[in-house]
Each structure stands twice: as structure tokens, then as C-alpha cells.
C-alpha positions in Angstrom: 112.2 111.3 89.6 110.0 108.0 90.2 107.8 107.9 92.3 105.6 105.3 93.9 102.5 106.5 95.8 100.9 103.8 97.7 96.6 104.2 98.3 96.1 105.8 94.6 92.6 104.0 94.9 91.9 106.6 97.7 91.4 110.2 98.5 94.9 111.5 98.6 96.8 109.4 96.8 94.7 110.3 93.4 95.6 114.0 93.6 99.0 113.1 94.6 99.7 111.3 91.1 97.5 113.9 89.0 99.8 117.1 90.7 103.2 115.5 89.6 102.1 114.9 86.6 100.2 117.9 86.0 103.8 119.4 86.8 105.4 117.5 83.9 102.8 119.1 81.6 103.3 123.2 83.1 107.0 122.9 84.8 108.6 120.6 82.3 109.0 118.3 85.3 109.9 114.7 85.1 108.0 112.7 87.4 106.9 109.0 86.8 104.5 108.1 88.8 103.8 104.4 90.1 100.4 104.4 91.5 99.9 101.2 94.1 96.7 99.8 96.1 95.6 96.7 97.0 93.2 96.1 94.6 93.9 94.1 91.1 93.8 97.1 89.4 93.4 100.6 90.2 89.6 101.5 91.6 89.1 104.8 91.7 86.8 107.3 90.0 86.9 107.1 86.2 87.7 110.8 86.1 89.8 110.4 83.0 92.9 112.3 84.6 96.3 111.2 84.6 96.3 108.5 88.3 93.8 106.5 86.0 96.3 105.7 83.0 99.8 106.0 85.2 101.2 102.7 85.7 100.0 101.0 88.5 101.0 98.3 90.5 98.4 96.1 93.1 100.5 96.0 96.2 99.9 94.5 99.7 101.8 96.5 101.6 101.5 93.7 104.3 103.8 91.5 102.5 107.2 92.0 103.3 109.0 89.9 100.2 106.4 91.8 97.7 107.1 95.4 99.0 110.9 94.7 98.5 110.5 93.2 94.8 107.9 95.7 93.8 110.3 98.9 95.7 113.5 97.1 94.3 112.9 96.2 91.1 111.1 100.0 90.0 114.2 101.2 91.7 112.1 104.6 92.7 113.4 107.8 94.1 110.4 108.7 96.6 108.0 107.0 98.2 105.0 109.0 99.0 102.8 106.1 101.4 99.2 107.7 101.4 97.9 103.8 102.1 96.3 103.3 105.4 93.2 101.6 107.5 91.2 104.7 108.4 88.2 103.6 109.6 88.3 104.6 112.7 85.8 103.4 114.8 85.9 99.5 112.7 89.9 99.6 114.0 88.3 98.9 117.8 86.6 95.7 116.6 88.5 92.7 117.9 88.7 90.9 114.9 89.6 94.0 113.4 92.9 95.4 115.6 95.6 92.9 114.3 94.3 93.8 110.2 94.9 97.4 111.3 98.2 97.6 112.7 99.3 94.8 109.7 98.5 97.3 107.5 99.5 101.0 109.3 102.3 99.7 111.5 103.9 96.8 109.7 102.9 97.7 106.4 104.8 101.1 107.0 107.7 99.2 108.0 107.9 97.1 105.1 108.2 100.2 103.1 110.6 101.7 104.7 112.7 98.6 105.0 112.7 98.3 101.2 113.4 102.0 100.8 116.0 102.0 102.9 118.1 99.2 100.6 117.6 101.4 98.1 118.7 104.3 99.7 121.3 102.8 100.4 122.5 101.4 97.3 122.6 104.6 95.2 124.1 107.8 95.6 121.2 109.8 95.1 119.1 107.7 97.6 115.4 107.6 98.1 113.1 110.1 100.0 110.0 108.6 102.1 106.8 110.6 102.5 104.5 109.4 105.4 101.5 110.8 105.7 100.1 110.7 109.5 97.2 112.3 111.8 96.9 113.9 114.7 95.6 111.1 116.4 99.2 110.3 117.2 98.4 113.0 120.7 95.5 112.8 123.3 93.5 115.3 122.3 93.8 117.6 125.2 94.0 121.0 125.6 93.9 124.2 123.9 97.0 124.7 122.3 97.4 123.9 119.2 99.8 120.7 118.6 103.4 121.5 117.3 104.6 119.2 114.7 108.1 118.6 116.7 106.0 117.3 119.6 106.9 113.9 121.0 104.1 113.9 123.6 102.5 111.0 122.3 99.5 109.5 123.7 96.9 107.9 121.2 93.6 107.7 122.6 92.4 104.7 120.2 93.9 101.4 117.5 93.8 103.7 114.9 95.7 106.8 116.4 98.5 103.9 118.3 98.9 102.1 114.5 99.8 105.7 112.7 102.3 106.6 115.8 103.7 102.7 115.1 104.2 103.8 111.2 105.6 107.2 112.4 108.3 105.9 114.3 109.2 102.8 112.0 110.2 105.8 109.9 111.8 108.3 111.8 113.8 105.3 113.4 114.7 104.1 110.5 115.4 106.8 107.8 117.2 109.8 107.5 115.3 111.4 104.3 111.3 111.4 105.3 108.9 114.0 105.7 105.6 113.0 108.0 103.1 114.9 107.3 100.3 115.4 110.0 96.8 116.1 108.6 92.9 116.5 109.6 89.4 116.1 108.8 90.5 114.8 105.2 88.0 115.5 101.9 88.8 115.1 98.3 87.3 113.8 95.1 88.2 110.1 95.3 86.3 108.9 98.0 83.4 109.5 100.6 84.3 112.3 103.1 82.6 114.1 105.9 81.3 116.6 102.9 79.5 114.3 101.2 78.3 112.4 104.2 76.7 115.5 105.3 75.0 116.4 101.7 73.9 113.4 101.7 72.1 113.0 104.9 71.0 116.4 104.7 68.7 115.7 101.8 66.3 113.5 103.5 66.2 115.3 107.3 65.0 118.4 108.6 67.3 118.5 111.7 70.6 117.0 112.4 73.1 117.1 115.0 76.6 117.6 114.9 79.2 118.0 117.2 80.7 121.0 118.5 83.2 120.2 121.3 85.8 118.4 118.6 88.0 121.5 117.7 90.4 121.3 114.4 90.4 122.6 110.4 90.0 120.3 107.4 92.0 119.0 104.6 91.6 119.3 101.0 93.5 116.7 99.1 93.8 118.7 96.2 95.3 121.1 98.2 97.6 119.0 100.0 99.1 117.4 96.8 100.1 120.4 96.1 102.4 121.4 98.9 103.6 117.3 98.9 104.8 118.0 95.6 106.4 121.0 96.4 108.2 119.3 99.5 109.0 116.2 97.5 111.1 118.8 95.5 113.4 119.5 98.5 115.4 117.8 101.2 113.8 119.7 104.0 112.6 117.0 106.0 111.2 116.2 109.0 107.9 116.4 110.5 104.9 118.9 109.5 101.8 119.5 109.9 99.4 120.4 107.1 95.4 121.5 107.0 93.7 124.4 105.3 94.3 127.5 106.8 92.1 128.7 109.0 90.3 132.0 108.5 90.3 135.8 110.0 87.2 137.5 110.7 87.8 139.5 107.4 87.9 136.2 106.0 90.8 136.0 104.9 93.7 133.0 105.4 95.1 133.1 108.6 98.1 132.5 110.1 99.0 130.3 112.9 99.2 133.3 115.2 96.5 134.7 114.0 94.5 131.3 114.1 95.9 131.2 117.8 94.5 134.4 118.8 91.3 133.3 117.9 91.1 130.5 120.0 89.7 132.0 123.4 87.7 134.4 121.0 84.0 133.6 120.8 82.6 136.4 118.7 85.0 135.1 116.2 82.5 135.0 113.0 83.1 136.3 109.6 80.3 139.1 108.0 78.3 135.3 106.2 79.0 133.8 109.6 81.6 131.6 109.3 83.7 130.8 112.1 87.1 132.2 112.1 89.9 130.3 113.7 89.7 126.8 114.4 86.2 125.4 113.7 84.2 122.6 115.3 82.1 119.3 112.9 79.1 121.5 114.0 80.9 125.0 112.0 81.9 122.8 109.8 78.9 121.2 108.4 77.0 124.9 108.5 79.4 126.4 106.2 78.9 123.7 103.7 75.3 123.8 103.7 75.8 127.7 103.3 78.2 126.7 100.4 75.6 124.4 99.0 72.7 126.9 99.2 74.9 129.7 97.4 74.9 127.2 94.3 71.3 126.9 94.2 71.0 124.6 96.1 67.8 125.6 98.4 67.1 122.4 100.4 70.3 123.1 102.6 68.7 126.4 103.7 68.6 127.1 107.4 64.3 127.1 106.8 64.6 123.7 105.2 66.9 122.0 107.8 68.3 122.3 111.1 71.8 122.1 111.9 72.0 121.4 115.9 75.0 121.8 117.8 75.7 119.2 120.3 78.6 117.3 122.7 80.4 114.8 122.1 79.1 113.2 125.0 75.4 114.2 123.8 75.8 113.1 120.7 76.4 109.2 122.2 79.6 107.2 122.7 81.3 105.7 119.5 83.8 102.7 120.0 87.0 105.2 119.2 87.7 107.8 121.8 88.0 111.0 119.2 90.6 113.6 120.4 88.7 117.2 121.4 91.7 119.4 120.1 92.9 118.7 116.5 94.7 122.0 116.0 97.6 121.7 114.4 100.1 123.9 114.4 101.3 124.9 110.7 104.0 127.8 111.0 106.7 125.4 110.3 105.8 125.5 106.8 106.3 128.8 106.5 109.6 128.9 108.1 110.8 126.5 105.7 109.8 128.0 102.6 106.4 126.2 102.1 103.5 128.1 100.9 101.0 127.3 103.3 97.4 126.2 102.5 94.4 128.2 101.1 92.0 128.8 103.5 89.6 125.7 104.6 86.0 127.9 103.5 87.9 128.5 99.8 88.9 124.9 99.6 85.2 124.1 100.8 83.7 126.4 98.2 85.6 124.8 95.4 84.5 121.1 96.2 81.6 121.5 96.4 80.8 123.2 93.2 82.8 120.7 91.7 80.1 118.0 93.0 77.6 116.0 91.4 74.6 116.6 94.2 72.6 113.7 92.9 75.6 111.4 92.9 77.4 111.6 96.4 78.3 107.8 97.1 
């Protein structure tokens, strides 16, 4: 199968590339992968694995007459489009707004236009991956958001361009998966993670928010379970995070995950929060990760980790949506293994990181 991931200079698309190929190598697999980004050539991190010697292609996804020669002329089988604006709050700026939907809403569309020529012009067709937010709903609420949902109501540029992507799809196309993620952190790229190691070296107190309610995303992870859906023709839309975690910590379901909710007292024995998890539970956990590798400066005598709202903490130009839970028990009832737990996927980032390099 060929494959052309678009964003390969980013966080996602990286491990995206490396699983498939990795597949080749333990499953006999026989992905080839096309790696696209805007850049010349690709950007990432020299890591020496298999996204930095694929082929790769600069692509501006903008450009209607490129996408179709670049789509056409590889003559793929699956797209998997991890390219998007996601600077949130920058999407707001005037200047800013018409790059941003260029880029998540048309850009989409140009994709999806070329794929559907091809999927048209061969028997076997061409799958489209789209991978999305849950910035596409308001935010509201308790209730964790189900991936069928059509209750649409983005609360900022960014959330409104992703829904404009979603739809050129699923109005489009008959073979796509979108897939509906949060609170993304891999090795290619600067993440909330590293924001948060980072800052935390050189301040004794910091405060995070604690009212914004969802679970994070390991793109290593994620690749994973894209690959594994890539496989099949069970498409449609998904949502995919970590799983969160019972108070024995181990994975939970989305029941379980649900019944947690409401549940204050919901702490594992180290005190992790089970359940959903706020920025605030977030960032504590890594510092706990972080001190657990020897790394003493993170320790709750050496800085102070502050819950606040968001309201407290001080308006940013996006509105940011309270309740990110996403419900993931579609996964499961097609076949999908579901995430490891958010606090494993933490645990293994960060001892993978270099603590004096986290640009």
C-alpha cells in the first residue's frame, strides 16, 4: 500500500511514517510511505529513523493544481492528512484567519478532491485519514463527547477551520476515517510536556489550569492504532486519546472513565487523578514522572504547582472548550485496541527526553 502522510515535519505525522514502516520490518508489511510538508525538504528531528530517509515530497497543500499532480502522479492508496495550522490562539489574529482556513479548510479539500479522482479511477480506490480535534463542539457540559455527534459549535478560527476540513471529507468521500484527538505530545515537536519542563526549571511556582477537563495524546501511541485502522475499511468517525486511568491505576474504560466524572476522591495510591484530568493534573503528574527519574528540581519542595481557572488564569484570544472528553468506546466495538493509559504514555516520554535539550 502507498501512502502519503501529509505534516511529516510535525508531531504526528513522524510516528505515522516510522509505524508503517516499522510494520514492514516485524509484519512483513508493505507500506511505502510518502512523507509531505511544506518545507523544501523534510525538517524534523534528525533522529535517524525511518520518516527521515522515506521519500518525501514539499507540498503546499494550499495549492489545488500541486496537490492533484503530486496525489495523481504517486497514484497512492491512503492518505493519512496529519497537516494543519494549530496554533491556536495566532488563528484569532486578523491577518492570520484567512492563512488558517487556506490551510485546514481548503487545503483539506484539495486533498480530498485529488483523492477522490483517484478513488475513482481504480478498483481498489483510495482511503482518506483526517485527523481532527475536539474543538469541532463548544466545550460544554459533562458528558463526554460521542464521536457520531453532529452538535457542532466551534468556539474559535481554529476549532470552525478543522469542522470546515471534517465536512469537506465526509461530504465528499465514502472511505475516510476522522479521527478526533486531544492535548497532543510526541517526540517531533514542542508539546505541553516540554513546555512545562521547561518552564519549570527556572520558577518556584506556576499556575495551571484546572477547570479545562480532557486526557492527552501520545503520538506514538496514536500511530499505532492509525496503522491498525489504515488496515481496515471500518470507517467513519473516532475519537482517539490515551486512556484514562482507574484508581488502581490501571487503563480505564469509557464507562469506567465516565463513572469517574462526578467522583472527586478519584486519586490513585502516587496521586494521580483517575478519570478525566485537568492541565493542572496534568502538569503534576509529569513533574512526579520527572522527579522519579532523578530529576529533583520538579519536586513539590522545589516548585509549586498552583491550581487555577481559566478565568483566573487571564483571557487568551481563543475561547478554549472546558470539556475535552472524548468518548472512545467505539474503538472497542469495532475491533480497535484502545490506547495505553495517558500516565504510562507520560512515563515513557519523558524518560525518553533529553532534560537539557527541550526546544
Amino acid at each position: 500500500m502507498k501512502v502519503l502522510v501529509t505534516g511529516v515535519c510535525g508531531q504526528l505525522g513522524h510516528d505515522v511514517v516510522n509505524e508503517l514502516y516499522k510494520r514492514n520490518e516485524n509484519n512483513g508489511t508493505n507500506y511505502i510511505c510518502i512523507g509531505s510538508d511544506i518545507a523544501p525538504s523534510y525538517c524534523g528531528v534528525a533522529d535517524g529513523s525511518a520518516v527521515t530517509t522515506a521519500k518525501y515530497v514539499s507540498l503546499d497543500i494550499t495549492d489545488a493544481k500541486a496537490v492533484e499532480e503530486v496525489l495523481l502522479k504517486e497514484d497512492v492508496d491512503a492518505v493519512v492528512h496529519c497537516a494543519a495550522w494549530t496554533a491556536v490562539d495566532l488563528a484569532e489574529d486578523e491577518d492570520k484567519k484567512e492563512k488558517v482556513k487556506m490551510v485546514n479548510s481548503i487545503g483539506t479539500l484539495n486533498l480530498v478532491n485529488a483523492v477522490k479522482k483517484i478513488d475513482s479511477a481504480k478498483e481498489s480506490g483510495c482511503k482518506f485519514m483526517y485527523i481532527s480535534t475536539d474543538y469541532v463542539f463548544d466545550g460544554q457540559g459533562l458528558t463526554p463527547w460521542n464521536p457520531d455527534c453532529k452538535d457542532y459549535a466551534p468556539l474559535n478560527v481554529y476549532g470552525q477551520t478543522k469542522l470546515d476540513g471534517e465536512l469537506a471529507v465526509s461530504e465528499n468521500l465514502d472511505k475516510y476515517f476522522i479521527v478526533r484527538i486531544a492535548w497532543v505530545f510526541g517526540r517531533n515537536g514542542k508539546n505541553f510536556i516540554k513546555t512545562m519542563l521547561r518552564v519549570g526549571k527556572n520558577h518556584d511556582k506556576l499556575t495551571v489550569v484546572c477547570d479545562q477537563i480532557g486526557t492527552p495524546t501520545y503520538t506514538y501511541d496514536l500511530a499505532i492504532l492509525l496503522s491498525d485502522m489504515l488496515a481496515t475499511d471500518k470507517y467513519g468517525y473516532y475519537h482517539a486519546t490515551n486512556s484514562e486511568i482507574t484508581k488502581e491505576g490501571n487503563p480505564a474504560t469509557s464507562e469506567e472513565a465516565k463513572a469517574l466524572i462526578n467522583d472527586d476522591n478519584a486519586y490513585t495510591k502516587e496521586g494521580c487523578k483517575a478519570g478525566y484530568i485537568s492541565w493542572f493534573d496534568f502538569t503534576k503528574e509529569i513533574f512526579r514522572q520527572a522527579v522519579e527519574l532523578g530529576h529533583n528540581e520538579y519536586s513539590t519542595d522545589k516548585i509549586e504547582v498552583k491550581p487555577v481557572t481559566t478565568e483566573e488564569y487571564g483571557v487568551s484570544k481563543a475561547a478554549r472548550p472546558f470539556n475535552s472528553r472524548l468518548d472512545k468506546s467505539k474503538l472497542v466495538e469495532n475491533g480497535f485496541n484502545p490506547l495505553p493509559s495517558w500516565q504510562d504514555a507520560v512515563k515513557r516520554y519523558v524518560s525518553e527526553l533529553d532534560f537539557d535539550n527541550l526546544d
